[in-house]
Each structure stands twice: as structure tokens, then as C-alpha cells.
N, C-alpha and C positions, 0 to 999 in steps of 0.2 A: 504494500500500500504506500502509494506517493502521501508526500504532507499536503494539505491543498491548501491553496488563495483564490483571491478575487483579483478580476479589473476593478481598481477602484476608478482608471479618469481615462480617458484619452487627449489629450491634449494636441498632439496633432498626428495628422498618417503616420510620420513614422515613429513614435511614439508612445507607449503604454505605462500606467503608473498600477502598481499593483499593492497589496496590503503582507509585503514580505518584507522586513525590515531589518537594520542593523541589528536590532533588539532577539530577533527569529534568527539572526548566525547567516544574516544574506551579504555575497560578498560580491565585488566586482569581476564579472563574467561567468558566473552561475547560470546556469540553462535552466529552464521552465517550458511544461510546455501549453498551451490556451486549445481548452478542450469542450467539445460538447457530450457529457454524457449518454450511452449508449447503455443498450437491455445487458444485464449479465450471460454470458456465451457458456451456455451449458451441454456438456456433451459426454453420453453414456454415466451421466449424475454426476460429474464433476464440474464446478463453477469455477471456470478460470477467469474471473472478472469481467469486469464489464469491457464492452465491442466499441470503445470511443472513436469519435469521429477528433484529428489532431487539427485544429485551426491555424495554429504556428506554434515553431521553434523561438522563443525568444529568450536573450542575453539580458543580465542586468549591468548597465553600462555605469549606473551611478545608485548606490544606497543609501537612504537617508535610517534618521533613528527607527521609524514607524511604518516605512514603505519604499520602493525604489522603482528608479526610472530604468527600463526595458523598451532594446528596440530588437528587429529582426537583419540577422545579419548575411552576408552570403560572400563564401569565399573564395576566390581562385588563384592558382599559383603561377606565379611570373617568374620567368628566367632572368635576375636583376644584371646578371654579366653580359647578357646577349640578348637584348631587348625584341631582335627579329628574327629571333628563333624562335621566340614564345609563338610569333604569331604564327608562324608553320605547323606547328605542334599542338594539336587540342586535343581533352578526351571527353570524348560525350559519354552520357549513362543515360539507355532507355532501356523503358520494360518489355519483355517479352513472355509469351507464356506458354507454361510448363505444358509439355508433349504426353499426352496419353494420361492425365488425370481426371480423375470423377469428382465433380465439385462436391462438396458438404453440402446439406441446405441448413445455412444455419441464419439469424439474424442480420438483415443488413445494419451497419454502424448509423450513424442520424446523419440525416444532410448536413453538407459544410456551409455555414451560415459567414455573414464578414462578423471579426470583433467586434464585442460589446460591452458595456460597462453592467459588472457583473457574472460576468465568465470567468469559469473553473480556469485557474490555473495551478498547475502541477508541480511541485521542484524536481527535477528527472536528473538535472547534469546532465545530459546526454551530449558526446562530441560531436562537433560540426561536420 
């Protein structure tokens, strides 16, 4: 079980203020992630939690005592010694799907809605 918060504000696009604070052990660049709850995913009577829909990954860029400012980040890696090399060089990542498998019929997750003030958010850490 994740610890959970809120959106408390949005202040602008790219910007979220959440109710995770200095005080809660929140530190600069900590991951979270802004979810919509989903049915609990039960299969052969085992509850492996609940089926969330993820709305973003977001970083806390700045902590105050009682909450902190989160934005969403995205990163790509540059060849700093050969600037035109980078641009020869890219790798893309798309999905593909698996060959000869039988779907589950299980729950679908909840539609992905835009942020809003008062959305679950998560602390996960999770790496970019």
C-alpha cells in the first residue's frame, strides 16, 4: 500500500501543489504518482488491489513545511561531446503485442480524466 495525498491547487499547466510536506519526510525529487481509482482486480479469490487508471508521473521540485510544488518531467539523453551525433542517433519505444495470448476478462481500469484539484496522489519513487 502506497501512502496517499491530495491535489490541493493547481496553479498553472505545468504545475501541481499537493498536501505532502516537509513535515510527511517529502524531499526534492521524490516521484508520486496522480491516480484515479479503479475496482479491486480479483482473480481465482485473490485481491491484488485495485486496477488504477495513472494520470501522471510527477516530481517534487520544491517542498515546503505542509505541502510541495510538483511538476511533470520528461527526459532525454544528449551526447554533450558531439552535439551531431545525438541527432543521428535516437531510440524510440512503442508497444507491441504479445503473439498467441488469451486475454483475461477482467475489469477495465477508469477512464483517464485531465488533473484535478483533489486527486489521489501516490508517493511510489518510481525512476524516470
Amino acid at each position: 500500500m502506497f501512502d496517499e495525498y491530495k491535489v490541493i491547487a493547481i496553479p498553472n499547466p505545468q504545475t501541481i501543489l499537493i498536501d505532502f510536506g516537509l513535515n510527511d519526510g517529502a524531499q526534492r525529487g521524490d516521484t508520486l504518482r496522480v491516480i484515479t481509482k479503479g475496482s479491486n482486480l480479483i482473480i481465482n479469490d485473490i485481491n491484488y488491489g485495485s486496477y488504477d487508471t495513472i494520470k501522471a508521473v510527477i516530481e517534487i521540485t520544491t517542498p515546503f513545511e505542509k505541502f510541495s510544488e510538483c511538476k511533470v518531467f520528461s527526459y532525454t539523453t544528449v551526447n554533450v561531446l558531439s552535439p551531431l551525433q545525438s541527432l543521428l542517433q535516437q531510440t524510440r519505444k512503442s508497444e507491441t503485442s504479445l503473439k498467441g495470448v488469451t486475454p483475461t476478462a477482467i475489469p477495465a481500469p477508469p477512464p483517464r480524466t485531465p488533473i484535478q484539484v483533489g486527486d489521489i496522489v501516490q508517493f511510489t519513487n518510481e525512476k524516470a
